[in-house]
GUFIVO-668484 format. One record per residue (C-alpha): residue number from 1; chain; x, z, y; residue in three letters. Coordinates in steps of 0.05 Angstrom, whole numbers, plus 5000, padded with zeros to 4 digits. Layout:
BEGIN
  kolmi  nutor     u     w     v  palum
    NUM      A     X     Z     Y    ALA
...
//
This chain:
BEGIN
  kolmi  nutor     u     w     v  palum
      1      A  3915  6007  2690    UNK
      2      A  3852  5977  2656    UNK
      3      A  3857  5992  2582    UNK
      4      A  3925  6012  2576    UNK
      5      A  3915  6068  2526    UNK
      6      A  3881  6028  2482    UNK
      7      A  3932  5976  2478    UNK
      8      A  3972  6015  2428    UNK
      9      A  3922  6024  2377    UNK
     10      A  3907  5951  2382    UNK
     11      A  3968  5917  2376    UNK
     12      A  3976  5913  2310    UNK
     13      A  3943  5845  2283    UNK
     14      A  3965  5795  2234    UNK
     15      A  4015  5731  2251    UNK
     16      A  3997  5668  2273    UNK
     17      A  3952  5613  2219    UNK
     18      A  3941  5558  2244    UNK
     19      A  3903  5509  2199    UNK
     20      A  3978  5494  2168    UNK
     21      A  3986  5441  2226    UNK
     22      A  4046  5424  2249    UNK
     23      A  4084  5443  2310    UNK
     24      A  4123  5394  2358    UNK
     25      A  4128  5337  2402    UNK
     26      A  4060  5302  2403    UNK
     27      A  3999  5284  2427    UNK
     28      A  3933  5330  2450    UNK
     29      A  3869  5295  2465    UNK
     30      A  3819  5332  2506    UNK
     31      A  3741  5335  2493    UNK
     32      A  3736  5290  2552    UNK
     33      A  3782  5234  2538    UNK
     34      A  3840  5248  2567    UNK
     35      A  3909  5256  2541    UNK
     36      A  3971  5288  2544    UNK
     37      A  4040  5289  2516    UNK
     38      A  4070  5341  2505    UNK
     39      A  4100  5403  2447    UNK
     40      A  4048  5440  2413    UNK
     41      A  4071  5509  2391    UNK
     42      A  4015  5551  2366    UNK
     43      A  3941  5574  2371    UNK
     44      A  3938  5644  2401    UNK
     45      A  3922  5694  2342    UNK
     46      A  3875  5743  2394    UNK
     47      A  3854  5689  2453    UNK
     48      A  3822  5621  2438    UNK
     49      A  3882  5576  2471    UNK
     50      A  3935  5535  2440    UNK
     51      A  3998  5547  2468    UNK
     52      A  4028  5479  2491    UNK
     53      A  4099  5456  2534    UNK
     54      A  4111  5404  2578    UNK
     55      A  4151  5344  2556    UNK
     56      A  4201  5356  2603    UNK
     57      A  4198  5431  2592    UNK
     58      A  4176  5448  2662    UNK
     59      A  4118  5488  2647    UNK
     60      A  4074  5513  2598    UNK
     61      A  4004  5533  2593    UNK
     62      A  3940  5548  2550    UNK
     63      A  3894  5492  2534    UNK
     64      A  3826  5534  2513    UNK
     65      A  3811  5506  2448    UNK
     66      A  3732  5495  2463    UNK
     67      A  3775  5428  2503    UNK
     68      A  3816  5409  2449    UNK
     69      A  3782  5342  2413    UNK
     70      A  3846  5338  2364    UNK
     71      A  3918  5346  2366    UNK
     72      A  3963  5307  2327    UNK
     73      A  4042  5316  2311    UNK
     74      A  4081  5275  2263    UNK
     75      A  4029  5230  2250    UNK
     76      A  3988  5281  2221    UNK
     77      A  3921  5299  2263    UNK
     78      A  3876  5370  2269    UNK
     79      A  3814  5367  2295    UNK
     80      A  3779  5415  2340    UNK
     81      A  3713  5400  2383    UNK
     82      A  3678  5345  2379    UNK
     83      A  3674  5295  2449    UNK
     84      A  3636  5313  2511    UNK
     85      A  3630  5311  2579    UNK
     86      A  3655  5372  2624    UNK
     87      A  3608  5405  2657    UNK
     88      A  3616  5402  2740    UNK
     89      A  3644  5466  2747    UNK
     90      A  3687  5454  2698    UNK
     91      A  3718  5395  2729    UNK
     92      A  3725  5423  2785    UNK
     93      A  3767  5477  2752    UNK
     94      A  3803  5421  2718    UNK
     95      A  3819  5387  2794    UNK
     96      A  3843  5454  2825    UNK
     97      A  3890  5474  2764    UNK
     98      A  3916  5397  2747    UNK
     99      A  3925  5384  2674    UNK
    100      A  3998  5404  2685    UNK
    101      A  4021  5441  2742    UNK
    102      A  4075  5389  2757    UNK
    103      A  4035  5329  2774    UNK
    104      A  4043  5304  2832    UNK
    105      A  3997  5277  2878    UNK
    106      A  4007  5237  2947    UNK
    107      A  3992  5299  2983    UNK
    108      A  4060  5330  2960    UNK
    109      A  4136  5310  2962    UNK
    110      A  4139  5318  2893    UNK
    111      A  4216  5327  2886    UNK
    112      A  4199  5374  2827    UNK
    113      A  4158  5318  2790    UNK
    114      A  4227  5292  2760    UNK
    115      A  4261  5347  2750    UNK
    116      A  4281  5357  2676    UNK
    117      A  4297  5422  2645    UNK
    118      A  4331  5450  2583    UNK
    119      A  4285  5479  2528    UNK
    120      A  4284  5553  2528    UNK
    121      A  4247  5613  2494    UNK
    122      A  4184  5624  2512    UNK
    123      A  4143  5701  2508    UNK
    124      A  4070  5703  2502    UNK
    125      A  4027  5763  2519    UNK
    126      A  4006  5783  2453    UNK
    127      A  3937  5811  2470    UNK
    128      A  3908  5772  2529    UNK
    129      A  3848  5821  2556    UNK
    130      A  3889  5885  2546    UNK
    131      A  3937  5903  2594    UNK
    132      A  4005  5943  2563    UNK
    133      A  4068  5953  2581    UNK
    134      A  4104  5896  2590    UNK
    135      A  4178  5925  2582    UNK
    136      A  4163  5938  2505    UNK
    137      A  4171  5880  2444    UNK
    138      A  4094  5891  2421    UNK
    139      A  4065  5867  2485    UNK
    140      A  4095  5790  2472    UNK
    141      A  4090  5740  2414    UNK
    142      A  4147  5690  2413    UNK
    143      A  4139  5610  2415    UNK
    144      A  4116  5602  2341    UNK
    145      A  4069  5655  2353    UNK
    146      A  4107  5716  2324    UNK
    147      A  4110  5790  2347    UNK
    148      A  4176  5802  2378    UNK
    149      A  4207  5859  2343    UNK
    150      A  4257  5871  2406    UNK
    151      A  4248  5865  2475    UNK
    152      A  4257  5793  2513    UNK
    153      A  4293  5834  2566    UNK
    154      A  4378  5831  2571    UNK
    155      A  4384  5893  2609    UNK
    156      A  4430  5924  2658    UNK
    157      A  4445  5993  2659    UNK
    158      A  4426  6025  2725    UNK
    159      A  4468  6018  2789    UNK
    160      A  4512  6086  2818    UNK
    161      A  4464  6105  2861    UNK
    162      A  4417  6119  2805    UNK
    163      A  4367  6060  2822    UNK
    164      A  4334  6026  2763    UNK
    165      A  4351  5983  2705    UNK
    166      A  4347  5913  2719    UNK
    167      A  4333  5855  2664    UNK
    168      A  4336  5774  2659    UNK
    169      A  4298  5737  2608    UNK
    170      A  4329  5669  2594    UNK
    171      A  4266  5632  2590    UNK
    172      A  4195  5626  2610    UNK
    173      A  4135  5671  2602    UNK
    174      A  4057  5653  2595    UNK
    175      A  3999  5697  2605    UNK
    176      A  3940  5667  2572    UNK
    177      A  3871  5665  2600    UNK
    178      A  3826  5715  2574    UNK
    179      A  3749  5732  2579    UNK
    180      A  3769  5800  2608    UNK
    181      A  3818  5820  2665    UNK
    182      A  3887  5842  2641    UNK
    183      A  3951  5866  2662    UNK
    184      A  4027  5861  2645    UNK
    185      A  4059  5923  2673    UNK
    186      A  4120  5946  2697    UNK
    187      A  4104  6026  2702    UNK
    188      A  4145  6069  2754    UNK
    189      A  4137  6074  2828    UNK
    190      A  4140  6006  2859    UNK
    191      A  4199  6032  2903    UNK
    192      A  4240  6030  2854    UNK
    193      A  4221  5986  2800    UNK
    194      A  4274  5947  2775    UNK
    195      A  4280  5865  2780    UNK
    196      A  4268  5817  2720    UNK
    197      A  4293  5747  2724    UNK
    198      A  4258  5692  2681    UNK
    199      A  4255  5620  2686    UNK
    200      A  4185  5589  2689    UNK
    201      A  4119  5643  2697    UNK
    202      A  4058  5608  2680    UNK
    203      A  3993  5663  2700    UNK
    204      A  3928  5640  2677    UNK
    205      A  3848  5658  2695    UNK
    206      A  3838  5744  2687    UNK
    207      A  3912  5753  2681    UNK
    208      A  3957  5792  2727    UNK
    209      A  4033  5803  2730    UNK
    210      A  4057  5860  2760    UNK
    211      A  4127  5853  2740    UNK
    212      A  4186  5857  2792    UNK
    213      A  4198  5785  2786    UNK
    214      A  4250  5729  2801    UNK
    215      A  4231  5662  2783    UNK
    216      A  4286  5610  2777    UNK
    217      A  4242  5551  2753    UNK
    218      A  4170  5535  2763    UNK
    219      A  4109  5582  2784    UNK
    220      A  4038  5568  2764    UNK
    221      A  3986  5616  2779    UNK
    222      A  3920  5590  2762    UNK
    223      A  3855  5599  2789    UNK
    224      A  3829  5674  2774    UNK
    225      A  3889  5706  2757    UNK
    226      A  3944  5753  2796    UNK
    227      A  4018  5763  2807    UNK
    228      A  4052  5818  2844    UNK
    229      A  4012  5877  2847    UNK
    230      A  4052  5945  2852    UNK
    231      A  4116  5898  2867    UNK
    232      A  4173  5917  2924    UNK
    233      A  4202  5841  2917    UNK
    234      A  4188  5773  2883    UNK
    235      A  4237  5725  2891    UNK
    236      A  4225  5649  2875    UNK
    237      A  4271  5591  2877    UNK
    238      A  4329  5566  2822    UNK
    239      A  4388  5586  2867    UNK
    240      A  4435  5528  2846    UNK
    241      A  4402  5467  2879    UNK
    242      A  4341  5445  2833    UNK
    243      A  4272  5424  2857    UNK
    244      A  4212  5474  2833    UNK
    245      A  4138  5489  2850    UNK
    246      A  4096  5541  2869    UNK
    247      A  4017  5522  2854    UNK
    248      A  3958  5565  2868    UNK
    249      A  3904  5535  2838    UNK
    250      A  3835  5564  2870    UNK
    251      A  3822  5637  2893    UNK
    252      A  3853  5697  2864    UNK
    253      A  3827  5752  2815    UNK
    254      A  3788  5800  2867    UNK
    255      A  3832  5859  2866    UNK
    256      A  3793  5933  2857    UNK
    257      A  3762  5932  2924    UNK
    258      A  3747  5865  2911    UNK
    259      A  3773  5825  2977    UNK
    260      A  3724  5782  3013    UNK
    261      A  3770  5715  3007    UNK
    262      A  3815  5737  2938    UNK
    263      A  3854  5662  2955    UNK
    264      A  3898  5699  3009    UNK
    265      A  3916  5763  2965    UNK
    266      A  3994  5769  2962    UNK
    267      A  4040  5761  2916    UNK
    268      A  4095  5815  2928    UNK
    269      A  4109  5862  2986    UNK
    270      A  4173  5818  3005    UNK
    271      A  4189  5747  2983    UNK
    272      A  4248  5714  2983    UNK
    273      A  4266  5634  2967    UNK
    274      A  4328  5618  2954    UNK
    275      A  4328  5542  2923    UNK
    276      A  4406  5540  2924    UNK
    277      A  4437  5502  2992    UNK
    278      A  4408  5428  2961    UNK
    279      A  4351  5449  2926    UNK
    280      A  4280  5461  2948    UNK
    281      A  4210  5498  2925    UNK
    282      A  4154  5460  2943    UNK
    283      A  4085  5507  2957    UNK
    284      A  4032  5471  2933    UNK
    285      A  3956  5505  2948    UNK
    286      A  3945  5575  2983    UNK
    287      A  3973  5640  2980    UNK
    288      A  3981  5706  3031    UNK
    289      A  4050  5706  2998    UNK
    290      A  4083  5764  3021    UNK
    291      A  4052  5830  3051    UNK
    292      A  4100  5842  3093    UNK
    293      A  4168  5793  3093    UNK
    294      A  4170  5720  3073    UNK
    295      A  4243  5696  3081    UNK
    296      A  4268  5634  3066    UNK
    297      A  4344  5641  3044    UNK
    298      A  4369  5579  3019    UNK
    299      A  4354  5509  3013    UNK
    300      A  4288  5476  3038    UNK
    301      A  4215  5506  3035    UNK
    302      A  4166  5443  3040    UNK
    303      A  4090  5458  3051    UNK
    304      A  4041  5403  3018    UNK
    305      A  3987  5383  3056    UNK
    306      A  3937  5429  3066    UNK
    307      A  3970  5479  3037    UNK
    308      A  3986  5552  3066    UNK
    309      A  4034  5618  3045    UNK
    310      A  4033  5669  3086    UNK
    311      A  4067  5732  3098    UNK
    312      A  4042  5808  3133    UNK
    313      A  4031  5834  3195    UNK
    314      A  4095  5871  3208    UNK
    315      A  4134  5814  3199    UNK
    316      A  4156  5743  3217    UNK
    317      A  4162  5685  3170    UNK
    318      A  4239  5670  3184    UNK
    319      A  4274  5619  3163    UNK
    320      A  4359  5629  3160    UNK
    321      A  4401  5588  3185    UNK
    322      A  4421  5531  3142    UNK
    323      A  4350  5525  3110    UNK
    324      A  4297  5466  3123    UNK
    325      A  4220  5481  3126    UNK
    326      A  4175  5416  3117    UNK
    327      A  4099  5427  3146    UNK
    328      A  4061  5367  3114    UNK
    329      A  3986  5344  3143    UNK
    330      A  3948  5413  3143    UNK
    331      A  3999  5454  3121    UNK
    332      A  4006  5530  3147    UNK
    333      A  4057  5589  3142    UNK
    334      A  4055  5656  3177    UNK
    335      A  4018  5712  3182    UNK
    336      A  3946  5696  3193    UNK
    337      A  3928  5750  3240    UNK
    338      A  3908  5742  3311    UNK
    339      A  3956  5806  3334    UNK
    340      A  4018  5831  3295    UNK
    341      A  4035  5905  3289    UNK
    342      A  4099  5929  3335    UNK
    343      A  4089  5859  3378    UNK
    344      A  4124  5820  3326    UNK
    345      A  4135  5741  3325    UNK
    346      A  4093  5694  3286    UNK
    347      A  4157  5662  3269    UNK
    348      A  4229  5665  3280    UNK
    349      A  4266  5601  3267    UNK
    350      A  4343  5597  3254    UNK
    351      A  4354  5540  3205    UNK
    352      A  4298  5473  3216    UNK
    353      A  4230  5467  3221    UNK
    354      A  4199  5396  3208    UNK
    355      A  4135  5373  3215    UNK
    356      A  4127  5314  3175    UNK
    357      A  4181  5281  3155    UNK
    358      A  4208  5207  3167    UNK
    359      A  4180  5184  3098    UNK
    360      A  4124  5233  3100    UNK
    361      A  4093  5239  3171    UNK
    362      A  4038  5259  3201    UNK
    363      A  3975  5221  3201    UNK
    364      A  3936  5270  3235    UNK
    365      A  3936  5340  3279    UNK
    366      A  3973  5392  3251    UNK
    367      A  3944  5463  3289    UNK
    368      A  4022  5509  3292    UNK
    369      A  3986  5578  3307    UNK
    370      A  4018  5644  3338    UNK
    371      A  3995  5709  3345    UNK
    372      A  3971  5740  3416    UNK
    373      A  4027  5772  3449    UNK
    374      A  4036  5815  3502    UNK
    375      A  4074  5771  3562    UNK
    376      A  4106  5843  3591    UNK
    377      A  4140  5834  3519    UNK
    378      A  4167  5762  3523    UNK
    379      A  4248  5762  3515    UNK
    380      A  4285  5703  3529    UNK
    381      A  4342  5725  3489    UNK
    382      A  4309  5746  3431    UNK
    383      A  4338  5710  3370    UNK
    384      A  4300  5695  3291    UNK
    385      A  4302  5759  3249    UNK
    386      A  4250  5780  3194    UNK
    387      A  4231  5822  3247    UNK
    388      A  4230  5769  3304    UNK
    389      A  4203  5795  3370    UNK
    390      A  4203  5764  3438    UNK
    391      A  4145  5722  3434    UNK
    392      A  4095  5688  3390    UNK
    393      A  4148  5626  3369    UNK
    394      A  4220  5639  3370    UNK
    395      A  4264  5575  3348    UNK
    396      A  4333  5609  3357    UNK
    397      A  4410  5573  3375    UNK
    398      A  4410  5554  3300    UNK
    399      A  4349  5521  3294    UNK
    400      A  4318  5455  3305    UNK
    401      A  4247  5442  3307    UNK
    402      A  4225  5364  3294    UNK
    403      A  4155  5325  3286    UNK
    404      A  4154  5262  3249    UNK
    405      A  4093  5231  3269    UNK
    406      A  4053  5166  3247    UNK
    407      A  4027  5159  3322    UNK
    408      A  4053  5217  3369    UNK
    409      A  3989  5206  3404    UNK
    410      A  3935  5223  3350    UNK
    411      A  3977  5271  3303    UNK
    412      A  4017  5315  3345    UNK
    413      A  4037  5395  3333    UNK
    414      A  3990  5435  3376    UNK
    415      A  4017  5496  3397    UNK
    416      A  3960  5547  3401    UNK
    417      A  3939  5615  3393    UNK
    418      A  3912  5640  3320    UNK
    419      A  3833  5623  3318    UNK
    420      A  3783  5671  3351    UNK
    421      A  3757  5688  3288    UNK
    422      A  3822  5703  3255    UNK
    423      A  3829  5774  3233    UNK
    424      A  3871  5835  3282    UNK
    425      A  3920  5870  3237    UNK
    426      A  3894  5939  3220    UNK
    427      A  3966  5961  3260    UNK
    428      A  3940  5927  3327    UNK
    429      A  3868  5973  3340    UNK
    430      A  3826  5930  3384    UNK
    431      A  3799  5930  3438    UNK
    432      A  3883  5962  3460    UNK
    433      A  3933  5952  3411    UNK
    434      A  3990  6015  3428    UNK
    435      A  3954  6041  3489    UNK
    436      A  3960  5962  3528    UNK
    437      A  3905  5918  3541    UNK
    438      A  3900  5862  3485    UNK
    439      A  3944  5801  3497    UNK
    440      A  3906  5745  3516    UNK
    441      A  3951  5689  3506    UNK
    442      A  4022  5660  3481    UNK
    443      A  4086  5654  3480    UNK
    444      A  4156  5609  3456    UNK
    445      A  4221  5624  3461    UNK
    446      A  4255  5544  3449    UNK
    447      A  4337  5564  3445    UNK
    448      A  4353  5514  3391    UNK
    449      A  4344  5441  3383    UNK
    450      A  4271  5409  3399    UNK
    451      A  4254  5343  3378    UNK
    452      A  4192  5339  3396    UNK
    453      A  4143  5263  3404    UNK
    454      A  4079  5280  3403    UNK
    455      A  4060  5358  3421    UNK
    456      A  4013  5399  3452    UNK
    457      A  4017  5467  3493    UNK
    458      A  3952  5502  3487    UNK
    459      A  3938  5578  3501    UNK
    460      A  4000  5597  3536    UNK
    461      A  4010  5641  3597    UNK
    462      A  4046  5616  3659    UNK
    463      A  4119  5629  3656    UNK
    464      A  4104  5634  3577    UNK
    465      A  4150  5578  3552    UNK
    466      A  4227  5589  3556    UNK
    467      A  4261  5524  3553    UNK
    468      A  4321  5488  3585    UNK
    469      A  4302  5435  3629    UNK
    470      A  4351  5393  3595    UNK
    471      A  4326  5392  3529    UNK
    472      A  4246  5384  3559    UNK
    473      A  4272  5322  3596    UNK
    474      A  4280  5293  3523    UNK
    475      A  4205  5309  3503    UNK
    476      A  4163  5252  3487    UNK
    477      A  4081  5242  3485    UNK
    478      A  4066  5320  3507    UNK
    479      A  4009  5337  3530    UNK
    480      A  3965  5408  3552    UNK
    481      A  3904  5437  3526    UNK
    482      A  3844  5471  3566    UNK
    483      A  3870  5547  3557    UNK
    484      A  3929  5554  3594    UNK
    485      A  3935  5603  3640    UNK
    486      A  3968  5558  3688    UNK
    487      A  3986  5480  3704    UNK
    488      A  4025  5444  3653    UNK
    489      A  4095  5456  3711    UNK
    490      A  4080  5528  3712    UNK
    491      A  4071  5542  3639    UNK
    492      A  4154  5534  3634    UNK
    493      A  4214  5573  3651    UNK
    494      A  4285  5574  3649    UNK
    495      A  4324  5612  3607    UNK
    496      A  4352  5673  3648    UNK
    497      A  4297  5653  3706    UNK
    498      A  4257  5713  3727    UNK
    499      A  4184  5694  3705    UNK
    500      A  4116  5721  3716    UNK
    501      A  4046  5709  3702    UNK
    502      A  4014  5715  3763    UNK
//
């Protein structure tokens, strides 16, 4: 709780000056040439940024003023730094965090890029590089730069059961970049930390949220900072059928051991989406998402390419009925593990699971990877759950799994195991994971719908893909990889059949 105690005898610093500018709609040029429209609200009093909103109110950010050539509102113009060139790290900062977090690019759907939002409040972490509590009014400054002198937060009392206050703040919070790492904290025992809604959450480089958090509009974490730690859920998605993002731009802020890849640190232990039945959340760079659950409630998840959110090892990604996942080129979900804890599904599928879609398909391979499994484990009645078992892939009654392909016979789905050098969950102890020999290949449980033109089988035991005969017979362009533990006939079985390996 890095500097905590010392935020208190800190926080006491005069309101925003700002050069007597004015505020509003208008125009900031950047040190490089480029420009952006947008409303300019204030220049941090303790962080060198200047607090700006999107036009359409989708986002907000910090532009460091060292960037800033001029701004100018109302016809009237302040200057800042004179023009340059960016150095090459810095433009490749630039390309990873996007000027605004809602461009969109032709890698992504996009269905967010013209979404338009009502203005809001917006809080402001008063002191980026200290971390405080960030349930009291002295931790925020309000959108014209002002201490809050009561908290954001419309509270709830706590439930019957005793469990704890919960809170909704009607608008969006920013956590500007600083030069040192900082935290907004929600203190008490992540168990039973209450939840607090907001709209948009904008998390810049050294700063970490570790709030309980709902977010109903737009999520931008930016390259070097943190959400989630301490947290039992985060929950993402509007609800009511609007179109929002999630971007990670770049690797995470190392946590205090410092992981060797910070890109795949989480961002709560459980996650749940819930976009509202005709809305969606599109995940736009690379996440481990949840430690342990990733669920997708409502409403369609979509994947850009190459992007990835994961989820942990005790769980599956699962998808309700009802809900639409879209898998774009190079696009991942699921734990990344090469063997779950308690012999658990990669993924359990009860609402649809596209890859590519008609507009949008695939112009290349697209590698759909599931955990090792034990075969003595496979259950051809197992159906999706957030703790799916059965096998590796489980598409349940409910579900439908399509590919939309360019050319079914260059970019097709290849079923396969998880890499060789993926990691083994610290549940599953190798060389035996529970006292059994380690699985060695995998396995698919198809109940539901499969459309499937162009596909391959790779990795799977004989007898290790449950399937009706009827709904293989509609199967186009499938082919078999070179580590199957049988030939392409024997690798399939009919549900209620009696199958075995050998």
């Amino acid at each position: 709780m890095r500097n905590f105690l010392a935020a208190a005898a800190i926080l006491a610093f005069a309101t925003v000056a700002v050069r007597g500018e004015p505020r509003g709609q208008g125009t900031v040029s950047l040190v490089d040439g480029t420009e952006t429209q947008c409303e300019v609200l204030f220049e941090h009093p303790n962080a060198k940024v200047l607090v700006v909103r999107s036009a359409r109110n989708s986002t907000v950010q910090g532009l460091p003023l060292a960037e800033v050539h001029k701004v100018t509102v109302a016809g009237k113009t302040t200057e800042y730094s004179p023009k340059r060139a960016l150095t090459e790290d810095r433009k490749k900062a630039r390309e990873a965090d996007r000027l605004w977090g809602d461009e969109v690019s032709p890698k992504q759907i996009g269905r967010y890029g013209d979404q338009k939002w009502e203005k809001k409040p917006l809080i402001v972490w008063a002191r980026p590089g200290v971390s405080a509590d960030a349930m009291k009014p002295e931790s925020w400054l309000d959108e014209t730069g002002k201490p809050l002198t009561a908290g954001p937060w419309k509270l709830d009392p706590p439930n019957s059961k005793g469990g704890a206050s919960t809170g909704e703040f009607d608008g969006d919070v920013l956590l500007p970049a600083a030069s040192e790492a900082y935290d907004a904290i929600q203190p008490g025992n992540r168990d039973h930390l209450g939840a607090f809604r907001i709209r948009h959450l904008t998390v810049e480089n050294n700063a970490g949220y570790n709030v309980r958090y709902t977010v109903r509009g737009n999520l931008w974490i930016k390259q070097g900072s943190a959400i989630g730690a301490g947290t039992q859920t985060g929950g993402i998605g509007s609800g009511e059928g609007k179109h929002t993002f999630m971007r990670f731009c770049g690797p995470r802020r190392p946590g205090k051991k410092g992981p060797v890849d910070p890109e795949w640190a989480g961002v709560s232990h459980w996650v749940m989406i819930d976009a509202g039945e005709s809305g969606s959340v599109e995940m736009v760079g690379k996440s481990g998402g949840a430690g342990d659950r990733l669920t997708l409630e409502k409403g369609t998840l979509i994947v850009s390419e190459d992007s990835y959110i994961g989820n942990g090892p005790r769980a599956s990604f699962y998808s309700k009925p009802g809900t639409t996942t879209v898998l774009l080129d190079g696009a991942a979900i699921g734990c990344r593990d090469r063997v779950l804890c308690g012999r658990r599904a990669t993924y359990g599928v009860a609402g649809t699971l596209m890859f590519g879609t008609p507009e949008h398909p695939l112009r290349r391979d697209l590698r759909f990877e599931g955990t090792l499994f034990n075969y003595e484990d496979l259950a051809p009645e197992a159906s999706p759950g957030q703790r799916t078992g059965g096998a590796s892939f489980v598409l349940g009654s409910t579900g439908r799994m399509a590919v939309h392909s360019a050319d079914p016979t260059k970019a097709r789905v290849i079923f396969s195991p998880r890499p060789e050098d993926a990691p083994y969950s610290s549940y599953a102890v190798g060389p035996r994971a529970g006292g059994r020999e380690m699985p060695t290949g995998v396995a698919a449980i198809f109940t539901g719908q499969t459309d499937f033109d162009g596909v391959v089988f790779d990795g799977f035991y004989k007898a290790g893909i449950v399937v009706s005969p009827q709904a293989r017979a509609k199967w186009k362009n499938v082919s078999f990889g070179q580590h199957n533990q049988g030939k392409p006939d024997e690798l399939f079985r009919t549900p209620g059949e009696a199958g075995s390996r050998q």
